[in-house]
BATOR-544578 format. One record per residue (C-alpha): residue in one letter; residue number from 1; y, z, x. Coordinates in nm, 3 decimals, always signed. Example, Ala and Ser with C-alpha at 12.3 -4.5 7.8 and 13.67 -1.06 7.14 Angstrom:
! BATOR-544578
residu,num,yy,zz,xx
a,1,-0.450,+0.780,+1.230
s,2,-0.106,+0.714,+1.367
This chain:
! BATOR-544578
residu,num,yy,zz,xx
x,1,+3.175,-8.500,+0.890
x,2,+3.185,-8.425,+0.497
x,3,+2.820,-8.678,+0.468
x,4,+2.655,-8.438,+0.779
x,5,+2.766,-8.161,+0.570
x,6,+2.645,-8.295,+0.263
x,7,+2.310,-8.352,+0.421
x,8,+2.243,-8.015,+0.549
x,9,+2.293,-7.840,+0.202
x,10,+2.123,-8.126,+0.066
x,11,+1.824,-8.055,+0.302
x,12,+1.808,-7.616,+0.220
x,13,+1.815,-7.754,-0.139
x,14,+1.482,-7.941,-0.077
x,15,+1.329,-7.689,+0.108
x,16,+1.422,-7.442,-0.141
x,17,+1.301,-7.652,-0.410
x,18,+0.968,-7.748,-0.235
x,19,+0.853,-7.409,-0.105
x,20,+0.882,-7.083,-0.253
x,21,+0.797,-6.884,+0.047
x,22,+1.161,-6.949,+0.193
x,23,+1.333,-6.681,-0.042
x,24,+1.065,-6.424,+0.013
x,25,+1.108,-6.467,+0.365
x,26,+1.517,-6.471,+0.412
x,27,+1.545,-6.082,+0.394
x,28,+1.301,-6.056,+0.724
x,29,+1.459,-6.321,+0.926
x,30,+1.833,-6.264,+0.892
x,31,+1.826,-5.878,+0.816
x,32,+1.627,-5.762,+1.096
x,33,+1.493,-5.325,+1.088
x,34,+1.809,-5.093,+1.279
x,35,+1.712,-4.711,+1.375
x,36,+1.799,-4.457,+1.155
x,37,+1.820,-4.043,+1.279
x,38,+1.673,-3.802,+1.027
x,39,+1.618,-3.440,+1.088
x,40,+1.459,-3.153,+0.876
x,41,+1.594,-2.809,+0.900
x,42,+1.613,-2.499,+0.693
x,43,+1.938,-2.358,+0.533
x,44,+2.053,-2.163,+0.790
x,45,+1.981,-2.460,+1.057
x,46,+1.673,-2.296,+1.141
x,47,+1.382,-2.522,+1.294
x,48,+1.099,-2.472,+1.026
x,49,+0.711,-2.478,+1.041
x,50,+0.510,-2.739,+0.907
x,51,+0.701,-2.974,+0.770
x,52,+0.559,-3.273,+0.560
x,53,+0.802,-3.546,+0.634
x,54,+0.751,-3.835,+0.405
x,55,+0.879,-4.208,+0.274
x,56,+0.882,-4.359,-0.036
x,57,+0.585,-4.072,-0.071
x,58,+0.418,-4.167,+0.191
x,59,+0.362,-3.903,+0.506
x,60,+0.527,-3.978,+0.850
x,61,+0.509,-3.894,+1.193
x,62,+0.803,-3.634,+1.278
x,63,+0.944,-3.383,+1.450
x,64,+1.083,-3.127,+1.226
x,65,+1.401,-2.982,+1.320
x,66,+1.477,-3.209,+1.543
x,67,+1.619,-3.554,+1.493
x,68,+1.362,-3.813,+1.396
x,69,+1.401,-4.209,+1.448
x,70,+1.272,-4.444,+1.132
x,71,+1.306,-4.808,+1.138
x,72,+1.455,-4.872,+0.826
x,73,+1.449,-5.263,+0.708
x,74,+1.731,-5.249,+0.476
x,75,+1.562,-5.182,+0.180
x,76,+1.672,-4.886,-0.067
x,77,+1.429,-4.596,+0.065
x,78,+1.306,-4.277,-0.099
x,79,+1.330,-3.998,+0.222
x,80,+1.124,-3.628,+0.101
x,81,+1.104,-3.326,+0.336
x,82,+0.846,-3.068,+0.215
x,83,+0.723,-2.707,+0.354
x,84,+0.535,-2.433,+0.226
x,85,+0.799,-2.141,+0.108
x,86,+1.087,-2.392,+0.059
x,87,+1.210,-2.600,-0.186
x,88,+1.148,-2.987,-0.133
x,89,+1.446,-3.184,-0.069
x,90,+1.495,-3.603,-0.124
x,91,+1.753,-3.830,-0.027
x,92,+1.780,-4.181,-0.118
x,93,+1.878,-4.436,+0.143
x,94,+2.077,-4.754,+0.032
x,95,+2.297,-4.861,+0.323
x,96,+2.294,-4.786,+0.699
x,97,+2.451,-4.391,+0.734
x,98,+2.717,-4.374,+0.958
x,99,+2.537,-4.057,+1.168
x,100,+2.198,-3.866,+1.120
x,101,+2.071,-3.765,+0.758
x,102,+1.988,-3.414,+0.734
x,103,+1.734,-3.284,+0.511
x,104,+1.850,-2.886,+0.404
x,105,+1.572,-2.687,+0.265
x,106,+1.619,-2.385,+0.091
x,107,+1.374,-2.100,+0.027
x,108,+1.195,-2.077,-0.280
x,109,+1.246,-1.740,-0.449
x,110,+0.985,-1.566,-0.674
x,111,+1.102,-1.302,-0.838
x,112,+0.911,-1.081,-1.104
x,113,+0.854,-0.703,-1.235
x,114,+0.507,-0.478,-1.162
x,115,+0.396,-0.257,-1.429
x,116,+0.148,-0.021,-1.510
x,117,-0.101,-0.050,-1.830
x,118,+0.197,+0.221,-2.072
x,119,+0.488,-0.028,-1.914
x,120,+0.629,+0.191,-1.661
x,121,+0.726,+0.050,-1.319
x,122,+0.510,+0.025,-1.061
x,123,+0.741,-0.011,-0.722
x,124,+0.583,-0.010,-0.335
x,125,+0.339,-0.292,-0.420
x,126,+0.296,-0.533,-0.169
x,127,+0.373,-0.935,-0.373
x,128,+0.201,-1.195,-0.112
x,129,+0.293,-1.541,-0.188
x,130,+0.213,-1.713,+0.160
x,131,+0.401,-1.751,+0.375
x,132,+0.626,-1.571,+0.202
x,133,+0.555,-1.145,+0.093
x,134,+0.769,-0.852,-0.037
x,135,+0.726,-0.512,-0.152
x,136,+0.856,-0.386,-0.470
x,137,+1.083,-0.173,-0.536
x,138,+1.100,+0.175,-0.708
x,139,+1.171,+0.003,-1.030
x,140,+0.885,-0.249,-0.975
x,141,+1.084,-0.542,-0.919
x,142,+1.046,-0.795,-0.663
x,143,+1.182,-1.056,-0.489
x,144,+1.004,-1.285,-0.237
x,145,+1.148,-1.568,+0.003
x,146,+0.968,-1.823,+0.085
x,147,+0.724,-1.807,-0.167
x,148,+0.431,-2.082,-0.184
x,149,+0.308,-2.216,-0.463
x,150,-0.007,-2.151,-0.574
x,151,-0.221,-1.820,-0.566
x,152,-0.030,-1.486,-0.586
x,153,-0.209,-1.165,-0.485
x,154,-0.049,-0.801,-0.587
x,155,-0.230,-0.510,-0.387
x,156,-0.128,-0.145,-0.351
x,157,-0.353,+0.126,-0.239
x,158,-0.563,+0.314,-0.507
x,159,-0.504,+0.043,-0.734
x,160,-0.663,-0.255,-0.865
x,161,-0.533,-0.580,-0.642
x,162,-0.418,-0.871,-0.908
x,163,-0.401,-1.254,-0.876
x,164,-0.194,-1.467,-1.023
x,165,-0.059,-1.877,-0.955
x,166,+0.266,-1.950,-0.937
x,167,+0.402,-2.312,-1.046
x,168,+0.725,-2.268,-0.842
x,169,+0.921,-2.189,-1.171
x,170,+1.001,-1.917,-1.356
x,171,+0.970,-1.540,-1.289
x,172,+0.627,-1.301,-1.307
x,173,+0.518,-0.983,-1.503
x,174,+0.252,-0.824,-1.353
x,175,+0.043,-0.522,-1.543
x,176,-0.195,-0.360,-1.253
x,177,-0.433,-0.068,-1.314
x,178,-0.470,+0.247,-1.065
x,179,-0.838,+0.313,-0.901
x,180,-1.011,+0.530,-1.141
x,181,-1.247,+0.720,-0.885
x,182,-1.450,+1.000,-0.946
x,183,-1.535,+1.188,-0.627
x,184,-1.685,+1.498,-0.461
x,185,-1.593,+1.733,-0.163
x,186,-1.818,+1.693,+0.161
x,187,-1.741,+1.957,+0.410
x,188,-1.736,+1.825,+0.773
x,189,-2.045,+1.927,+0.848
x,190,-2.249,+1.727,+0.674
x,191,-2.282,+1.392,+0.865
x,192,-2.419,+1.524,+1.145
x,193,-2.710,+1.675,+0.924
x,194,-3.034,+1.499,+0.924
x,195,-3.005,+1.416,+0.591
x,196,-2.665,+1.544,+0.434
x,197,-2.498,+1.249,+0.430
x,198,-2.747,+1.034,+0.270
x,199,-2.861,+1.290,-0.001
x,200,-2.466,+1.243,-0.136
x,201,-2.534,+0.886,-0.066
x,202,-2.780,+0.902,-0.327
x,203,-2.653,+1.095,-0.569
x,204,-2.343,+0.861,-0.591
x,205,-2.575,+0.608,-0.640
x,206,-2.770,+0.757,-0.944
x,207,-2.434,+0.907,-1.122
x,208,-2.077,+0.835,-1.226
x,209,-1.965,+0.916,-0.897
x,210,-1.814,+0.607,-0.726
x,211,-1.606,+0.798,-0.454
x,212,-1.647,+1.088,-0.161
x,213,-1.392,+1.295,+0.009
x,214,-1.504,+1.400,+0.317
x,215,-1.317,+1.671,+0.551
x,216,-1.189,+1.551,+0.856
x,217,-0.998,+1.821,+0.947
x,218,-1.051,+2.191,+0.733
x,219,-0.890,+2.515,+0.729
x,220,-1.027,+2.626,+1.025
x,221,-0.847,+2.348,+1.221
x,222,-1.168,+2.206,+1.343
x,223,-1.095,+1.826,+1.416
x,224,-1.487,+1.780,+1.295
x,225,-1.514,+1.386,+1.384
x,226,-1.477,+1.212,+1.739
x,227,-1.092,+1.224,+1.753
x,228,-0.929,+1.088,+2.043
x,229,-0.595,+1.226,+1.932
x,230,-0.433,+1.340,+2.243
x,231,-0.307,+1.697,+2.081
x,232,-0.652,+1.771,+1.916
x,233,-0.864,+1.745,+2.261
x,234,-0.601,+1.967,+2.438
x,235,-0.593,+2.259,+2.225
x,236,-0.943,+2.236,+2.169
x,237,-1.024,+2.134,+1.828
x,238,-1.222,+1.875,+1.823
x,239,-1.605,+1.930,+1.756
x,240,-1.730,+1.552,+1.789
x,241,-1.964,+1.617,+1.539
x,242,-1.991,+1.231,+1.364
x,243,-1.821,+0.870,+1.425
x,244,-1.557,+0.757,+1.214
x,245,-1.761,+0.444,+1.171
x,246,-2.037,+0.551,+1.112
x,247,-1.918,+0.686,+0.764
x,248,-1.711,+0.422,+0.706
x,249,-2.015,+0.166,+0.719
x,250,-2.255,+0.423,+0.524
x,251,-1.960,+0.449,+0.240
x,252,-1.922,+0.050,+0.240
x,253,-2.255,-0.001,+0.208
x,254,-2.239,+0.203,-0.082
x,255,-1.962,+0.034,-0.229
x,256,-1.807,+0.373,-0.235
x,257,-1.435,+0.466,-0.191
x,258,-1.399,+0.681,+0.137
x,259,-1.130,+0.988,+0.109
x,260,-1.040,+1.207,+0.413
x,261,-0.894,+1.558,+0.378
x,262,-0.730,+1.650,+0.661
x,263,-0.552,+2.037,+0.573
x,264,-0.205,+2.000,+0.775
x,265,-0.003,+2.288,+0.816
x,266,-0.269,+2.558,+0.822
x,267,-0.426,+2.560,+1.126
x,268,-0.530,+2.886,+1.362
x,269,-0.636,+2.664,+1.630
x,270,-0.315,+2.482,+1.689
x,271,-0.079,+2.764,+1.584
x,272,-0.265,+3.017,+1.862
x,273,-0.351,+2.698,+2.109
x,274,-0.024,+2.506,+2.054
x,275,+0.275,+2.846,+1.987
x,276,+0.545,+2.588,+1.956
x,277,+0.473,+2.449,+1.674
x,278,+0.348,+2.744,+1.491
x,279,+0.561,+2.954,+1.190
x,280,+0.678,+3.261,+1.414
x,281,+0.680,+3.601,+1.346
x,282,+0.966,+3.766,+1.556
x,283,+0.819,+4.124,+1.431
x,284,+0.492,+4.024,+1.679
x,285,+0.671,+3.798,+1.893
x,286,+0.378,+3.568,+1.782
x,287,+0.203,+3.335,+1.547
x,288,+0.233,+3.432,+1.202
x,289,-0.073,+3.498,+1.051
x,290,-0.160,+3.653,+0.689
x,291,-0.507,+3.707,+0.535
x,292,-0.670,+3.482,+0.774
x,293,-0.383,+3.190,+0.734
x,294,-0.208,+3.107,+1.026
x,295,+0.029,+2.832,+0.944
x,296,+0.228,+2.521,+1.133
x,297,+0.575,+2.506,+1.096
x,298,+0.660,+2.220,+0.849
x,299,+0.951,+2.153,+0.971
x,300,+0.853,+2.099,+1.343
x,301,+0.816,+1.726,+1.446
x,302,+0.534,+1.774,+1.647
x,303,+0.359,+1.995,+1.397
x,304,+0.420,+1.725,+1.169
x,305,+0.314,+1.412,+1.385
x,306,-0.011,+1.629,+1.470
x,307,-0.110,+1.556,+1.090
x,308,+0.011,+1.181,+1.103
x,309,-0.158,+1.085,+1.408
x,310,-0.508,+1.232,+1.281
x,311,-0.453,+1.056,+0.940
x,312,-0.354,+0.679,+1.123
x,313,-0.642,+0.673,+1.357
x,314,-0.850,+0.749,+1.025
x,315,-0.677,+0.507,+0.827
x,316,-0.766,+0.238,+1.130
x,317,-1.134,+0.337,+1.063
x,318,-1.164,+0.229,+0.779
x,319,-1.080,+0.493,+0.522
x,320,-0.944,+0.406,+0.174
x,321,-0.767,+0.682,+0.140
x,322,-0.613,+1.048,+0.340
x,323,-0.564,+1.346,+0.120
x,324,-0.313,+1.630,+0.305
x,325,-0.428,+1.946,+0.191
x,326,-0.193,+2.280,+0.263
x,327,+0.102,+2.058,+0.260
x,328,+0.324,+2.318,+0.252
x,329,+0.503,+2.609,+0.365
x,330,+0.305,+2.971,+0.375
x,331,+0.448,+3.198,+0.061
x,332,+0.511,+3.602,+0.062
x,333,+0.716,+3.534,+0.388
x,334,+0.846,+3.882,+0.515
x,335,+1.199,+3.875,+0.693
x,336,+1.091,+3.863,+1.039
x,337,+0.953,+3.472,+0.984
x,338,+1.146,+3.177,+1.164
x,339,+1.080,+2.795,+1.097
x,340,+1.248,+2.545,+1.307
x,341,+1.553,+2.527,+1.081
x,342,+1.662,+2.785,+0.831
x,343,+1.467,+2.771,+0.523
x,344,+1.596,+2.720,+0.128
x,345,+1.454,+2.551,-0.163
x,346,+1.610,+2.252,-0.096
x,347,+1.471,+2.252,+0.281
x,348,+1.172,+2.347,+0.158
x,349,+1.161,+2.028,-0.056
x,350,+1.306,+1.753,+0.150
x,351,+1.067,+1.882,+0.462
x,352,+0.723,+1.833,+0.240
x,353,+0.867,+1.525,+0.079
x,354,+0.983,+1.380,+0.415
x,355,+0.652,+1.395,+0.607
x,356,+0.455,+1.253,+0.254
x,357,+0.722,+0.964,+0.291
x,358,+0.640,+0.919,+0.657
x,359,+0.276,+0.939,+0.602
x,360,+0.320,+0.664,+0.271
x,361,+0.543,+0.444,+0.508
x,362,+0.286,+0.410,+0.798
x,363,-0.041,+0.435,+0.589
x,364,+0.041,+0.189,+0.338
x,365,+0.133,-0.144,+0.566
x,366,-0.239,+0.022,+0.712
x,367,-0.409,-0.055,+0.399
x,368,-0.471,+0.316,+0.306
x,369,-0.331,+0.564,+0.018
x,370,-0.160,+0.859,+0.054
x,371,-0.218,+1.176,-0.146
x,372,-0.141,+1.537,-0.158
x,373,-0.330,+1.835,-0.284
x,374,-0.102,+2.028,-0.477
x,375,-0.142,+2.411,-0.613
x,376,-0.235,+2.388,-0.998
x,377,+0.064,+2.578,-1.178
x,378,+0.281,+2.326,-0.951
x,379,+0.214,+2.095,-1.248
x,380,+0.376,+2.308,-1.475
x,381,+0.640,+2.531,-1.295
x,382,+0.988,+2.379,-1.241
x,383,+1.043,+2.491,-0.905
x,384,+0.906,+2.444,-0.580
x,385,+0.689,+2.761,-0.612
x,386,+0.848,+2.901,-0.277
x,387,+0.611,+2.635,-0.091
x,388,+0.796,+2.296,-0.102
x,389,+0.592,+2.128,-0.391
x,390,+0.777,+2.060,-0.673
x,391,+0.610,+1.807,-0.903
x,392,+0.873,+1.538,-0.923
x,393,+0.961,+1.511,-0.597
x,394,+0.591,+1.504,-0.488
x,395,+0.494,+1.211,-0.741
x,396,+0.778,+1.012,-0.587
x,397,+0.632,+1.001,-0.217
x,398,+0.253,+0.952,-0.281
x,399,+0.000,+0.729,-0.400
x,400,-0.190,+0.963,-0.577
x,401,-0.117,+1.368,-0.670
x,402,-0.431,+1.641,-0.684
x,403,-0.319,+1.920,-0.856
x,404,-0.621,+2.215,-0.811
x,405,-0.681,+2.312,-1.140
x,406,-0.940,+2.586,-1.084
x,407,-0.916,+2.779,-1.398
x,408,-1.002,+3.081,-1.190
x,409,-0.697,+3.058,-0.980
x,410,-0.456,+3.142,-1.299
x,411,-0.396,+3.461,-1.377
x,412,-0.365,+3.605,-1.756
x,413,-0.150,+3.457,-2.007
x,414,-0.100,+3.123,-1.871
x,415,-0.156,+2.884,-2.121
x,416,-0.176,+3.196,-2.388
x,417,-0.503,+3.251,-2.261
x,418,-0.592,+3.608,-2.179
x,419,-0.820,+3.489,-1.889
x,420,-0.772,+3.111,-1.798
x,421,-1.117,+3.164,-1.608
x,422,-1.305,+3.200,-1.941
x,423,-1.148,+2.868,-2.087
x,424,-1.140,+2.530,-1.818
x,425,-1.121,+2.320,-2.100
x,426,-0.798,+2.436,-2.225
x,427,-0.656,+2.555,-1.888
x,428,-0.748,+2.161,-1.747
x,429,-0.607,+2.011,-2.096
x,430,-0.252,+2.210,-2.044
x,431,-0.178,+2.148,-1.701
x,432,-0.247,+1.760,-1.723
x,433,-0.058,+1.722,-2.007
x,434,+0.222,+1.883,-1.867
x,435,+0.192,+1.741,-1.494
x,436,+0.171,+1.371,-1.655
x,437,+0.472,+1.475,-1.893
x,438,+0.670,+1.504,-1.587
x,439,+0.603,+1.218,-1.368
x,440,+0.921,+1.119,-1.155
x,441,+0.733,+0.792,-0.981
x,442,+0.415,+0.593,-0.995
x,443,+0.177,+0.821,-0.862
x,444,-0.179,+0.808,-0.971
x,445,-0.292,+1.193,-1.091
x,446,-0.612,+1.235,-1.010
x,447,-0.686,+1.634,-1.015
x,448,-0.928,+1.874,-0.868
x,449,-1.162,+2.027,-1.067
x,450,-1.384,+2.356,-1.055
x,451,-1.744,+2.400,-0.943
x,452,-1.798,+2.692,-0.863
x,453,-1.894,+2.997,-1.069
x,454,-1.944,+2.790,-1.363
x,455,-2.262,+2.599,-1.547
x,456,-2.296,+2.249,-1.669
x,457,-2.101,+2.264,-2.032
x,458,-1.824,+2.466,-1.817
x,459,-1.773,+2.202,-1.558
x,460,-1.861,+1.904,-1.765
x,461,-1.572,+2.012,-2.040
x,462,-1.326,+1.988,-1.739
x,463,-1.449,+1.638,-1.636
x,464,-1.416,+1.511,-2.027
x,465,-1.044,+1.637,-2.003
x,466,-1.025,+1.421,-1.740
x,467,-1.176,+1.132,-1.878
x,468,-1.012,+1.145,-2.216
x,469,-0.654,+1.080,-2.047
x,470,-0.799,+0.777,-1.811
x,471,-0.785,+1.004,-1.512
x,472,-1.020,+0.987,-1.223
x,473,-1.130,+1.366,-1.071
x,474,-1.293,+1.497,-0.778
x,475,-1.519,+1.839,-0.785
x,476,-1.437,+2.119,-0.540
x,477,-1.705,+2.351,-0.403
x,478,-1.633,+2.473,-0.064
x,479,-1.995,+2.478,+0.042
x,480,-2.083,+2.064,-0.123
x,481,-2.287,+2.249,-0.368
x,482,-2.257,+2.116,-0.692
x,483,-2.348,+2.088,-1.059
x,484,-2.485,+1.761,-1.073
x,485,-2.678,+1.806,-1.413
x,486,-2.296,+1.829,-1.527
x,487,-2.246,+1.390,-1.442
x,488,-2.342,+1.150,-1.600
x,489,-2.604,+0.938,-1.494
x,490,-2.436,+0.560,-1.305
């Protein structure tokens, strides 16, 4: 027995001395490949999307988030789970596990600050890192979860969109710039003339102008494009008279910014054709009317959705933008007036800033601005005027603020001026300066100027005020009739 014994070691010693191979080959035939369970989930245990699933860096067949056979040969492996949005996780495998290895991945996290060109916050801009996306907040900071690396994009309505890359590391600072757009009025009318449209067409394409606002819905409460809002067919406001895409197309063509003014809460057709939602005079046992005005209630819901529902199906057009016009509550009430609930500054308020929330909250996520045509000395007063604007709660709720600084519309010794009407420069110069000395949130200021009853030097020294503080400005003239020797040429 000890000479057999000695001749079978004696024999693996030859072999092993004779041909290499034999050591190379050991590992194979005595250690043969066992199963091994892997499974990929999130940190929560949720199943994720698109998982890469690889070994030693190479990619793998695998069912992600649920358990996953390899044949593992013994070696010391490398395992890697990666997804877009998450944070790659590795595990190094040196002996057979006991149970299944679970790869955890946890959400990347970008987080950064929005700014505007002076360094104050930008918040409500929409951060899209796919898959991942957040908006920011009030104070422009942002935080988004599942955020992949690679291209960031930073959009908000009436403002310049931004790209940026993200590594995976570190935080981002973002500077963005508002829209500058310089725009003029285009009563309702004038699509459905022969040539109207186009002749505005042109002149934004020969001049500085880069932007129209067209009426959708004016003073009269004529609905003046095909609306298929349910309230405007029944009480009969609706005229038909152009397509919303129509416009849309003719203004993209153009490379022109698109602006509808839709006037809310004054309205004779609805507050005659639709009593319930009207301001009521208990005097008349009736609508209230004054001077021709015959206002909605601003503190009705339906009143209130009337305006929304015309703005969203708008906004679904294709418009960049919906300006509210006589958002706000009639003034030189007498006794006999009732609202819906029982009025006070601070109801006054909170009811014009509520439905400019509502209308931000909807219109944004649909691509478009929001913005609010406020009186002029609104940009100077303190209070709410005894209509519901008051300046800093306004600039908190929109995208972009139109104070109507028609020089004519102030009366003597505003501005120590004896008569405002005589001096646009210096009426236009004041109010800005105090309206932008006053800002309470991120809202563009983009004001309404005068045309009408003045020449070219008149209306061109309220554009230059304008210009000189980076401010876009659109030109009111009820009629579309304008200066145009006053612009400059494009």
């Amino acid at each position: 027995m000890p000479g057999r014994s000695r001749r079978r070691w004696l024999g693996l010693a030859l072999a092993v001395a004779t041909t290499g191979w034999v050591l190379w080959a050991l590992p194979f035939v005595f250690f043969d490949p066992v199963p091994i369970a892997v499974s990929v989930v999130g940190a929560q245990g949720e199943t994720i999307d698109g998982v890469r699933f690889l070994i030693d860096g190479e990619a793998v067949d695998g069912r992600p988030g649920a358990t996953t056979k390899i044949m593992w040969d013994r070696r010391p492996i490398v395992l890697r789970a990666e997804a877009d949005g998450y944070q790659p996780h590795e595990k190094r495998v040196d002996e057979q596990p006991v149970g299944p290895i679970e790869l955890v991945l946890i959400p990347t996290r970008l987080r950064g600050l929005i700014r505007d060109q002076q360094g104050n916050p930008v918040g409500g801009a929409l951060v899209e890192a796919p898959p991942g996306s957040a908006i920011a907040g009030p104070d422009g900071s942002f935080e988004v979860l599942k955020a992949g690396i690679g291209p960031v994009v930073i959009s908000k309505p009436a403002w310049k969109p931004a790209a940026r890359e993200w590594s995976g590391e570190g935080d981002m600072n973002v500077t963005i710039e508002p829209l500058v757009i310089r725009a003029i009025h285009l009563h309702g009318g004038i699509p459905e003339q022969e040539t109207g449209w186009d002749k505005f067409i042109e002149l934004a394409s020969t001049t500085e102008l880069n932007g129209l606002m067209l009426d959708l819905k004016d003073e009269t409460g004529t609905v003046f494009y095909d609306s298929k809002v349910e309230v405007a067919n029944e009480i009969g406001a609706v005229t038909g008279s152009f397509r919303l895409a129509d416009v849309v197309a003719a203004a993209e063509e153009a490379d022109l910014y698109l602006i509808g003014r839709i006037v809310v809460f004054q309205d004779p057709i609805a507050a005659h054709n639709a009593r319930d939602m009207a301001v009521w005079d208990t005097a008349r046992d009736g609508p209230y009317g004054k001077s021709g005005h015959w206002f909605l209630d601003p503190t009705d819901p339906a009143a209130r959705q009337y305006g929304l529902d015309l703005a969203e199906e708008a906004c679904l057009a294709g418009f960049d933008e919906i300006q509210f016009d006589y958002v706000r509550f009639p003034d030189g009430l007498p006794q006999s007036i009732r609202f819906d609930e029982v009025l006070s500054p601070q109801v006054r308020v909170a009811a014009i800033g509520q439905f400019l929330s509502e209308a931000r909250s909807k219109l944004n996520s649909e691509g478009c601005a929001v913005a609010a045509d406020i009186f002029g000395f609104i940009a100077t007063a303190t209070d709410d005027g005894g209509i519901g604007q008051q300046w800093e709660a306004i600039t908190q709720v929109v995208d972009v603020a139109s104070p109507m600084l028609y020089p004519s519309h102030y009366g003597p010794g505003w501005f120590g001026l004896d008569d405002p009407t005589d001096d646009p420069r210096t009426v236009v110069s004041e109010a800005l300066d105090d309206g932008l000395g006053r800002m309470a949130g991120p809202a563009i200021v983009r004001p309404w100027l005068q045309d009408f009853g003045y020449d070219e030097d008149q209306v061109r020294a309220q554009i230059d005020e304008a210009d000189e503080r980076g401010l876009g400005w659109m030109l009111w003239n009820f009629s579309s009739e304008f200066t145009t020797s006053a612009l400059d040429p494009g």
